[in-house]
PyMOL Python script that loads the backbone (N, CA, C, O; Angstrom):
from pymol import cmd

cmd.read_pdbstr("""\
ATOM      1  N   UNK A   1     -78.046  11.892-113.572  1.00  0.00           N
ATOM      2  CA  UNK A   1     -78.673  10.681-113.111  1.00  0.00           C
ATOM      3  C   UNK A   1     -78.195  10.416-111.684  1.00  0.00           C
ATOM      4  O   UNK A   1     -77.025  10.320-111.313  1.00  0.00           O
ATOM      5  N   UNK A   2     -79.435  10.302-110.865  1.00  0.00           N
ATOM      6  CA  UNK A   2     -78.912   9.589-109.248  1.00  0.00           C
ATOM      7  C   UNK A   2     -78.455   8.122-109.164  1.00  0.00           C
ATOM      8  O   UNK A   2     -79.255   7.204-109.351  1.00  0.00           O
ATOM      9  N   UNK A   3     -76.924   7.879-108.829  1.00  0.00           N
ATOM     10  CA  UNK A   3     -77.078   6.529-108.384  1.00  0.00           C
ATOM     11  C   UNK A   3     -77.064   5.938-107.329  1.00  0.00           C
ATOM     12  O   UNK A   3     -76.751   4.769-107.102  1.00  0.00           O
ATOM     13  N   UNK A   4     -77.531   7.022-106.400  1.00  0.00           N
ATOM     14  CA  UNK A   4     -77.689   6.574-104.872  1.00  0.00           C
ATOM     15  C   UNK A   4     -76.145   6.941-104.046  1.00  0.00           C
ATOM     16  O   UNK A   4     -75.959   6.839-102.833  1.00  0.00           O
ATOM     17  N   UNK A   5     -75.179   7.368-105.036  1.00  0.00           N
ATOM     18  CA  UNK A   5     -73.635   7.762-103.911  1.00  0.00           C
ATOM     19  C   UNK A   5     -73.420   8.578-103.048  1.00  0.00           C
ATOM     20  O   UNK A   5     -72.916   9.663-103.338  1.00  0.00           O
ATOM     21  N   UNK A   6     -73.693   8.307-101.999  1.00  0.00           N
ATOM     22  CA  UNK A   6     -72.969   9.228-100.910  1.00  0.00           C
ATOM     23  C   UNK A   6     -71.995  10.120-100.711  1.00  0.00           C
ATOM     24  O   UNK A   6     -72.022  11.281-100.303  1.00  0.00           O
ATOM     25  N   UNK A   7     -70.858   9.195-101.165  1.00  0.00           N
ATOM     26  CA  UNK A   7     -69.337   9.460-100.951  1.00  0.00           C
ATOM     27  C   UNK A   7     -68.035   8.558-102.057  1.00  0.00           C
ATOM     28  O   UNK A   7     -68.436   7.501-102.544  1.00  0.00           O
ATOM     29  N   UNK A   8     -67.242   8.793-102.245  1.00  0.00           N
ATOM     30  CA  UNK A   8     -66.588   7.828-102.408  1.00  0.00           C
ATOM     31  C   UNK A   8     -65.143   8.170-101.635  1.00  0.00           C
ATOM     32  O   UNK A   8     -64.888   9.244-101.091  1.00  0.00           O
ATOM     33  N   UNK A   9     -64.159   6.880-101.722  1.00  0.00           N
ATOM     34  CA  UNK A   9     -63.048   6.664-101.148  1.00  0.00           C
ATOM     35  C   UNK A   9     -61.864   6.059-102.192  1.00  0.00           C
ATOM     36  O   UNK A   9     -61.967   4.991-102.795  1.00  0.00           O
ATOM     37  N   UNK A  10     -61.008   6.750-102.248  1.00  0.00           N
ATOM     38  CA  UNK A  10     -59.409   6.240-102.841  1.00  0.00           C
ATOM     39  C   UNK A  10     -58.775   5.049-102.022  1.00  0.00           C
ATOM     40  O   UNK A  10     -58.213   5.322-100.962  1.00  0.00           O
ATOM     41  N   UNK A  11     -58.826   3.925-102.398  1.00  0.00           N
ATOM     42  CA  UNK A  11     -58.361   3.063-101.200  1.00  0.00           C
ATOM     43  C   UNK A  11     -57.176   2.360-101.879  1.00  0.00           C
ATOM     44  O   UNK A  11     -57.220   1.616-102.859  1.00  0.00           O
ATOM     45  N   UNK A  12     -55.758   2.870-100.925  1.00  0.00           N
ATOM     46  CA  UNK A  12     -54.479   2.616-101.446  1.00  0.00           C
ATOM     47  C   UNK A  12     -54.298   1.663-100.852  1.00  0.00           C
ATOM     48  O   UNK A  12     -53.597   2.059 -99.921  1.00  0.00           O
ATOM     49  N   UNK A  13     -54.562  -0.216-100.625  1.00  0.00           N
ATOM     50  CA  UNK A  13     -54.120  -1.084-100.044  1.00  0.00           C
ATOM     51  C   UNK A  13     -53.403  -1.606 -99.985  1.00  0.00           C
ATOM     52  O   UNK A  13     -53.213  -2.569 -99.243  1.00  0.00           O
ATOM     53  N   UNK A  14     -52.365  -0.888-101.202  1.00  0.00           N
ATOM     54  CA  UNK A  14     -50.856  -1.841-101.265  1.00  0.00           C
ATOM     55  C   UNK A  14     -49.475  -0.700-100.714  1.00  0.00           C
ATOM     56  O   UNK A  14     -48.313  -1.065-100.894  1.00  0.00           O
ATOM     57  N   UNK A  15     -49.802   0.760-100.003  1.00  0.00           N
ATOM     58  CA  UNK A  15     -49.404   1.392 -99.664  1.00  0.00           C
ATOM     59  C   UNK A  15     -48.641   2.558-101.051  1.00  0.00           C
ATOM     60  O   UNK A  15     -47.813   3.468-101.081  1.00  0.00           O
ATOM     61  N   UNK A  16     -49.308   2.010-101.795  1.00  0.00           N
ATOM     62  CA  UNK A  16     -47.981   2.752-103.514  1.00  0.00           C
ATOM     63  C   UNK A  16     -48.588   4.197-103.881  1.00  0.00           C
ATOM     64  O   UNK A  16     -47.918   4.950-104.587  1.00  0.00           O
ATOM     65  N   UNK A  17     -49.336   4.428-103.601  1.00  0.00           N
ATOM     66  CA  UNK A  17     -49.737   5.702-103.864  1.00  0.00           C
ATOM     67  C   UNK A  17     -48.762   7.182-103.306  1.00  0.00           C
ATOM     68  O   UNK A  17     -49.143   7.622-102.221  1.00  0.00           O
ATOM     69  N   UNK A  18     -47.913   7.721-103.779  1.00  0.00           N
ATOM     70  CA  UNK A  18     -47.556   8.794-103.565  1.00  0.00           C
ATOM     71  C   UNK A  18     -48.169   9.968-103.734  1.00  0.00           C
ATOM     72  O   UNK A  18     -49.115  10.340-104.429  1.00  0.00           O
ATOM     73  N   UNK A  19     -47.315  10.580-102.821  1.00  0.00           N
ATOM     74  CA  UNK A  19     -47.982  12.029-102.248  1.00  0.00           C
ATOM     75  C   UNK A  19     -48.309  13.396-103.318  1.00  0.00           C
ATOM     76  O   UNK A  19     -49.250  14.186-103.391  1.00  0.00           O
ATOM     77  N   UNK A  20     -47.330  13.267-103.904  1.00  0.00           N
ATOM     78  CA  UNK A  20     -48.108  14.803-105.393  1.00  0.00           C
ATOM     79  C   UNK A  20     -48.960  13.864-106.702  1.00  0.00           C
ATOM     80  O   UNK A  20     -49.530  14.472-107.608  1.00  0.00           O
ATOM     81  N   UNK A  21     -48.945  12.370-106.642  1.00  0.00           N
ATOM     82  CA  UNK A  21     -50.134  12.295-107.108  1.00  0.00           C
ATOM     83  C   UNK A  21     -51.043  11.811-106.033  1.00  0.00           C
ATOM     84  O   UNK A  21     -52.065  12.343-106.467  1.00  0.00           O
ATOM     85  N   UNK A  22     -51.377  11.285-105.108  1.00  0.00           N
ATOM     86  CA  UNK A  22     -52.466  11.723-104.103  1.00  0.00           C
ATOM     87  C   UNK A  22     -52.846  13.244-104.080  1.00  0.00           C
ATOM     88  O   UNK A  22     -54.055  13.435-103.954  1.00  0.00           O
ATOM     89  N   UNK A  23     -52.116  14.290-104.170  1.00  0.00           N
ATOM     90  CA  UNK A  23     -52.632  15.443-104.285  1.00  0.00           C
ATOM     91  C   UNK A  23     -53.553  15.847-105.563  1.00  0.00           C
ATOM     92  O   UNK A  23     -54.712  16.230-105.406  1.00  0.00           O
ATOM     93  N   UNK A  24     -52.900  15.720-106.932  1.00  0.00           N
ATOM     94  CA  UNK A  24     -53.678  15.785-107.820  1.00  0.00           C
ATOM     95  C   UNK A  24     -54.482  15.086-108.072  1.00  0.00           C
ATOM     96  O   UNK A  24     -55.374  15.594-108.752  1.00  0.00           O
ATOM     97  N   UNK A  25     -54.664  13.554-107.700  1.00  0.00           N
ATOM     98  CA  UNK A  25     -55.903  12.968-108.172  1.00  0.00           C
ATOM     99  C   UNK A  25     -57.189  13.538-106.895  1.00  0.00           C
ATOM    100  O   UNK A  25     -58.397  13.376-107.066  1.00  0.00           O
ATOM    101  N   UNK A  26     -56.634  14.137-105.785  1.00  0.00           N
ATOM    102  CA  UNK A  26     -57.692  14.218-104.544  1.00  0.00           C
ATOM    103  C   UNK A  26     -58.334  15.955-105.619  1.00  0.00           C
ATOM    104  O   UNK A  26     -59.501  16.349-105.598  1.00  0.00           O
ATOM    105  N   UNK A  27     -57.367  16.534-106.282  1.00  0.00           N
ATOM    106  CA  UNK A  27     -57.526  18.162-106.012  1.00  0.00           C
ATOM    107  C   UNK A  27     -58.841  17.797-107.782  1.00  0.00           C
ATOM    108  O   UNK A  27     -59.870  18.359-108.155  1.00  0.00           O
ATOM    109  N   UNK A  28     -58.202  16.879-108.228  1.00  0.00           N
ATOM    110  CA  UNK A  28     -59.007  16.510-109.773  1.00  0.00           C
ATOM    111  C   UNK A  28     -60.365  16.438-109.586  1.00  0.00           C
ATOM    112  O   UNK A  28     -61.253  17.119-110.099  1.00  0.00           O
ATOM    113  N   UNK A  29     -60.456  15.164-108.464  1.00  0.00           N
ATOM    114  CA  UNK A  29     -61.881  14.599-108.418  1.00  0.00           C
ATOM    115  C   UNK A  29     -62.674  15.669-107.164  1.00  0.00           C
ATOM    116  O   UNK A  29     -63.824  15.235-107.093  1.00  0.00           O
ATOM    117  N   UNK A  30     -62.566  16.551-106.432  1.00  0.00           N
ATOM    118  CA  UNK A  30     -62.675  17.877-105.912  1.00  0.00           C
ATOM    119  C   UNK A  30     -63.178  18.987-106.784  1.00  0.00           C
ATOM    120  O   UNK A  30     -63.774  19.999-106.415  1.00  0.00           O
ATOM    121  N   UNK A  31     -62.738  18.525-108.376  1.00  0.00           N
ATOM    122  CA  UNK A  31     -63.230  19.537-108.688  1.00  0.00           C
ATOM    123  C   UNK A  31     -64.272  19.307-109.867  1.00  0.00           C
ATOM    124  O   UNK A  31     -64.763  20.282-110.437  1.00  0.00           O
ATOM    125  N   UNK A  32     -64.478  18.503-110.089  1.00  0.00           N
ATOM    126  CA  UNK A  32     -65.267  17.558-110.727  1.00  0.00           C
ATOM    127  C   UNK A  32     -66.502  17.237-109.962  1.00  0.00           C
ATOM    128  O   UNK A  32     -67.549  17.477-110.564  1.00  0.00           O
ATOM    129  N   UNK A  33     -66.600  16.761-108.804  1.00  0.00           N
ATOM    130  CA  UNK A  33     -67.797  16.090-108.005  1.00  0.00           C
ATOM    131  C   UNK A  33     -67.699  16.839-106.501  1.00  0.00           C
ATOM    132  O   UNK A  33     -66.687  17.246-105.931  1.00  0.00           O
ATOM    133  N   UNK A  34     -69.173  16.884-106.032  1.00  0.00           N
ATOM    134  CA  UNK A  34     -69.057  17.478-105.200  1.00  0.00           C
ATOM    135  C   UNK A  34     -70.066  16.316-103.803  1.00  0.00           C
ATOM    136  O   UNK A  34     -70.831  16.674-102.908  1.00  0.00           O
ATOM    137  N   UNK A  35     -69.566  14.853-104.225  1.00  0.00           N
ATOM    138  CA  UNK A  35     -69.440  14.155-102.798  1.00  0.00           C
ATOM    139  C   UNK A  35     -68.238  14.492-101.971  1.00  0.00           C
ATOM    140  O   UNK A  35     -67.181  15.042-102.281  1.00  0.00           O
ATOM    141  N   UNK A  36     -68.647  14.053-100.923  1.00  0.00           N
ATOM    142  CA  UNK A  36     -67.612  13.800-100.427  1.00  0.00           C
ATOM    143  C   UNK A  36     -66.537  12.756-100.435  1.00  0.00           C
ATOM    144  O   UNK A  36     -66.947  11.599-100.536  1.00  0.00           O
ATOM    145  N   UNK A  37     -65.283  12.929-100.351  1.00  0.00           N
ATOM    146  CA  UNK A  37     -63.901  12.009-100.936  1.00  0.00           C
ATOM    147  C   UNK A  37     -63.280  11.486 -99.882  1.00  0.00           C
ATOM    148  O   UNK A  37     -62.799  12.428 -99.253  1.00  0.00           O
ATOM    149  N   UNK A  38     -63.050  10.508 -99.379  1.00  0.00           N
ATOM    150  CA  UNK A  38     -62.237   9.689 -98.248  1.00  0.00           C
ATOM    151  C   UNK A  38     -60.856   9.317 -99.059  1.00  0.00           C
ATOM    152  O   UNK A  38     -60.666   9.444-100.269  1.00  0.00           O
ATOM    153  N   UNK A  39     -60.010   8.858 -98.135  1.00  0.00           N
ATOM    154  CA  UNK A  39     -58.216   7.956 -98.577  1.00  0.00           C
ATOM    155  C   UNK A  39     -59.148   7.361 -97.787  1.00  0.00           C
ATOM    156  O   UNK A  39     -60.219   7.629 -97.243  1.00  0.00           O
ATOM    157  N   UNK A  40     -58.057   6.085 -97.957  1.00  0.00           N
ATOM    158  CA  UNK A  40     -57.540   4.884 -96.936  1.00  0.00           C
ATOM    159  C   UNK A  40     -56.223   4.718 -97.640  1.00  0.00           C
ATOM    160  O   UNK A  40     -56.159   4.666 -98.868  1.00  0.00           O
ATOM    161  N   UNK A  41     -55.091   4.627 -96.794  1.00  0.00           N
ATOM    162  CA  UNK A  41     -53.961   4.275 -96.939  1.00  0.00           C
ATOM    163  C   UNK A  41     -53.095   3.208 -96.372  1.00  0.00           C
ATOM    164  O   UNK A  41     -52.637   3.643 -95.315  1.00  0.00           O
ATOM    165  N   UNK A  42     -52.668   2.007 -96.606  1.00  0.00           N
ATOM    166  CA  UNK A  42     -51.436   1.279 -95.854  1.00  0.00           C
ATOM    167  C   UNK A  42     -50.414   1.796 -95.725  1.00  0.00           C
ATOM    168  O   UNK A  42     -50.217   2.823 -96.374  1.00  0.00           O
ATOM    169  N   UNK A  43     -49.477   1.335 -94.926  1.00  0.00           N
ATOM    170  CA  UNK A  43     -48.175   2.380 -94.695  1.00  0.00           C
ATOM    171  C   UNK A  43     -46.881   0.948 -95.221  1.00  0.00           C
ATOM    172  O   UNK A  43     -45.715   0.713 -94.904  1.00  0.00           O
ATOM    173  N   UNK A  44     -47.753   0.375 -96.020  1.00  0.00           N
ATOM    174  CA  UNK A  44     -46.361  -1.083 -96.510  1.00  0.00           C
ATOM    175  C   UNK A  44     -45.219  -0.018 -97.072  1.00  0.00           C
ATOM    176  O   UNK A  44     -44.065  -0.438 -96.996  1.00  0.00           O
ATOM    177  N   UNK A  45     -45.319   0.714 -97.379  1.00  0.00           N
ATOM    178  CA  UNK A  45     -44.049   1.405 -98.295  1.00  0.00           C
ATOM    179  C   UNK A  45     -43.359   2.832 -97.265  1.00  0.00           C
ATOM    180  O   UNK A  45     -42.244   3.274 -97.540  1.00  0.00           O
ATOM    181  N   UNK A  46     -44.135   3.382 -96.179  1.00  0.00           N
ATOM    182  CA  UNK A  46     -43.900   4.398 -95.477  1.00  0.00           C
ATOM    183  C   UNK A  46     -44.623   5.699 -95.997  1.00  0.00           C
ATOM    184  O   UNK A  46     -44.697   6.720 -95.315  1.00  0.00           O
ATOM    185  N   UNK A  47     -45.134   5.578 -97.223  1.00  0.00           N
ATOM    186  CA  UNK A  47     -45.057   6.317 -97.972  1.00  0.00           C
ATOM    187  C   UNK A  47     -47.333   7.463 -97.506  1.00  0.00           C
ATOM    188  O   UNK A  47     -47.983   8.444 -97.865  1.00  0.00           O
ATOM    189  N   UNK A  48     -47.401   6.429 -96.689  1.00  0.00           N
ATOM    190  CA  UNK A  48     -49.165   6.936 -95.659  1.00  0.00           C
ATOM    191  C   UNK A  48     -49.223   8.304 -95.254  1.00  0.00           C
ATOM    192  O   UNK A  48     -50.140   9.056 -95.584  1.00  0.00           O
ATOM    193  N   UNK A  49     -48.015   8.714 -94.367  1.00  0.00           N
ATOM    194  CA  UNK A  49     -48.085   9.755 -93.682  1.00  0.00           C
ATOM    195  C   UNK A  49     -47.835  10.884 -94.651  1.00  0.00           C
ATOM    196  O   UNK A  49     -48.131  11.976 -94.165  1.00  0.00           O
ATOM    197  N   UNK A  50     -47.475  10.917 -95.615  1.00  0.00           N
ATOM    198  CA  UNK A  50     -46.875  11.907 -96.269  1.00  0.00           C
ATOM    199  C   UNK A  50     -47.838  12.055 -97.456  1.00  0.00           C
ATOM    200  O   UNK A  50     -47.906  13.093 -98.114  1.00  0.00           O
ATOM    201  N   UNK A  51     -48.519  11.049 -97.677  1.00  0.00           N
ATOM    202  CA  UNK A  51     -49.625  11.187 -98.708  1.00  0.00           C
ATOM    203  C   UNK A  51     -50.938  11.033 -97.878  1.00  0.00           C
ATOM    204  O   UNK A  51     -51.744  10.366 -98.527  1.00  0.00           O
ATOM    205  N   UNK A  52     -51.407  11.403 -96.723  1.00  0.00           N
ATOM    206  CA  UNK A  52     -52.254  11.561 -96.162  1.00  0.00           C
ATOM    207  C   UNK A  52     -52.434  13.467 -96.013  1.00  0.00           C
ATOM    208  O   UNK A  52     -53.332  14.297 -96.155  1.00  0.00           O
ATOM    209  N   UNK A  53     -50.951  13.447 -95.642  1.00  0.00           N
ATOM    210  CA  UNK A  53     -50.610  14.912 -95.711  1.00  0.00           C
ATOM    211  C   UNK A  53     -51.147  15.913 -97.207  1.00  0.00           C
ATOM    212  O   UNK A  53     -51.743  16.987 -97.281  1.00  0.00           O
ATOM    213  N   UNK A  54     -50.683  15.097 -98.123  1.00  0.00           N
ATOM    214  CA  UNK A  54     -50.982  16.019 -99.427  1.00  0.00           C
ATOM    215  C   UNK A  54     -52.333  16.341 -99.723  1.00  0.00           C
ATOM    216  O   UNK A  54     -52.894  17.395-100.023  1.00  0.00           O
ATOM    217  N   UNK A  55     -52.829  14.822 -99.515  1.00  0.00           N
ATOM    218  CA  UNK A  55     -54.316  15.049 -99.850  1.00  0.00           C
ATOM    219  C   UNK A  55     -55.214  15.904 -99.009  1.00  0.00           C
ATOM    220  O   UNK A  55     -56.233  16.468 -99.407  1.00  0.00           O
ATOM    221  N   UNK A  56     -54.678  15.937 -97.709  1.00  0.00           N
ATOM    222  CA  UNK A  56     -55.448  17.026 -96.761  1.00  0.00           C
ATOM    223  C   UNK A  56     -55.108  18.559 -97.345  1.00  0.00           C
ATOM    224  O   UNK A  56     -55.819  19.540 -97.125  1.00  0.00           O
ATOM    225  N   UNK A  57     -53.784  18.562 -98.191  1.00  0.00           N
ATOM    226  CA  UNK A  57     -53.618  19.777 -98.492  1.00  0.00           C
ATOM    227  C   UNK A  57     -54.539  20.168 -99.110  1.00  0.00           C
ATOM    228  O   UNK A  57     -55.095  21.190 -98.706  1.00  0.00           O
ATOM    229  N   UNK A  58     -55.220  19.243-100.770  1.00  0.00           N
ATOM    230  CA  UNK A  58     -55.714  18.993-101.826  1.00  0.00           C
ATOM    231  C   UNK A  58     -56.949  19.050-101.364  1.00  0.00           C
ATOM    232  O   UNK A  58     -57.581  18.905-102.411  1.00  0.00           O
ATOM    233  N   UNK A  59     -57.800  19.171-100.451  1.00  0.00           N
ATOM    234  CA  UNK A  59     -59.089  19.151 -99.443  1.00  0.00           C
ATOM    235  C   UNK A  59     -60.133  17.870 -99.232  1.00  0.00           C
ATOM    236  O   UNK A  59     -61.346  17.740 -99.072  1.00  0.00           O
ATOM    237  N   UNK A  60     -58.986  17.006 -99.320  1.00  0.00           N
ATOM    238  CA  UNK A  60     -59.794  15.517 -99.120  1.00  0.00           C
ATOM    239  C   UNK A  60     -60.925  15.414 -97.335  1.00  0.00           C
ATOM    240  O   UNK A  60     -60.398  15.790 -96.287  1.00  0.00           O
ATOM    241  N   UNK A  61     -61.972  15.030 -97.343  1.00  0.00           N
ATOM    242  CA  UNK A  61     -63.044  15.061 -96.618  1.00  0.00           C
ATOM    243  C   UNK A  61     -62.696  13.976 -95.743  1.00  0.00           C
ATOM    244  O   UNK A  61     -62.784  14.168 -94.530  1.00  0.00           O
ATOM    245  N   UNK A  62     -62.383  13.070 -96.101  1.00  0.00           N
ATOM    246  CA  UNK A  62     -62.011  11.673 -94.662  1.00  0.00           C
ATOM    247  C   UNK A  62     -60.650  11.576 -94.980  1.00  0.00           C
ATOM    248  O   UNK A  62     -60.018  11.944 -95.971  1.00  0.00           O
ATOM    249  N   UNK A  63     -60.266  10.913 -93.771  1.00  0.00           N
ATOM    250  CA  UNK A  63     -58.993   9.901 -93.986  1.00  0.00           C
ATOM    251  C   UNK A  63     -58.729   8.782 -92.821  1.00  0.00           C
ATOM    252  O   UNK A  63     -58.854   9.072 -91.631  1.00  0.00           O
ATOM    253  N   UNK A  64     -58.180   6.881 -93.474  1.00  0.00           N
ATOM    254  CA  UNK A  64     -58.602   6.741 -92.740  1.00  0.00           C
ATOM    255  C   UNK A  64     -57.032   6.408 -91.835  1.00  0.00           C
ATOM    256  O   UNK A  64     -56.198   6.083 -92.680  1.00  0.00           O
ATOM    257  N   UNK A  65     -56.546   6.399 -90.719  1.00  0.00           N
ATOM    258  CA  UNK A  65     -55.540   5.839 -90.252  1.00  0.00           C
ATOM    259  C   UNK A  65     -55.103   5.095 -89.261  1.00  0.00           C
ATOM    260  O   UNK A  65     -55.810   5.180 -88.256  1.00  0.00           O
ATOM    261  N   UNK A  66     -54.169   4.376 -89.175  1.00  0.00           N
ATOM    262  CA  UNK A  66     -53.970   2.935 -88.179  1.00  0.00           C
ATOM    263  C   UNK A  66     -52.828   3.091 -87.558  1.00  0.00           C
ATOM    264  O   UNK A  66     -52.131   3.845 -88.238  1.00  0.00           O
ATOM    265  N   UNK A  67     -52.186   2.695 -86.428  1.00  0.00           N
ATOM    266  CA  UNK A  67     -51.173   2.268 -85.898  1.00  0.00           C
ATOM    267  C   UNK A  67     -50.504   0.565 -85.555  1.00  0.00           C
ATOM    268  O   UNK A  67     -51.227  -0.249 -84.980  1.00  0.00           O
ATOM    269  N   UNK A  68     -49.717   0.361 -85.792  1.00  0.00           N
ATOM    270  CA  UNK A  68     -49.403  -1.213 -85.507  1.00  0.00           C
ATOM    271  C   UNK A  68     -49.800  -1.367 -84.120  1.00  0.00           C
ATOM    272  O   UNK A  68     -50.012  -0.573 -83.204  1.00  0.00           O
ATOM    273  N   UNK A  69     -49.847  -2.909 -84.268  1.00  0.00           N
ATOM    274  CA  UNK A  69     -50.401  -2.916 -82.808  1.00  0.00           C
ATOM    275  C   UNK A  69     -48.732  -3.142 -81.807  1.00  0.00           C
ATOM    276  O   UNK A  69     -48.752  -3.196 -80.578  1.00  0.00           O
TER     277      UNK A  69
END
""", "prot")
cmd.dss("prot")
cmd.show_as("cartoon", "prot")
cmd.util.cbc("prot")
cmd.orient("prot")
């Protein structure tokens, strides 16, 4: 069934998402569906850069990222 999805996105807004499960849930739904998959990550915990990293390992399609001002 079409429901019109483009894409979807993992959006970690409270920064808690770690990096080997960002990998497996990016490498899961990769292999399951064949939209394309975005992150968005906060960095409240530090924990952005390193789970931005995994999921690029895992072949995530976007990602999105910020710097403080």
């Amino acid at each position: 069934m079409d429901l019109g999805t483009h894409a979807l996105c993992i959006k970690d807004m409270a920064g808690l998402l770690k990096p080997y499960t960002a990998e497996e849930m990016v490498s899961r739904i990769k292999e399951s569906c064949d939209l394309p998959l975005g992150l968005h990550c906060h960095a409240t915990t530090g924990l952005s850069t390193a789970t931005l990293m995994k999921a690029i390992d895992a072949g995530v399609d976007m990602i999105d990222t910020s710097i403080s001002s």
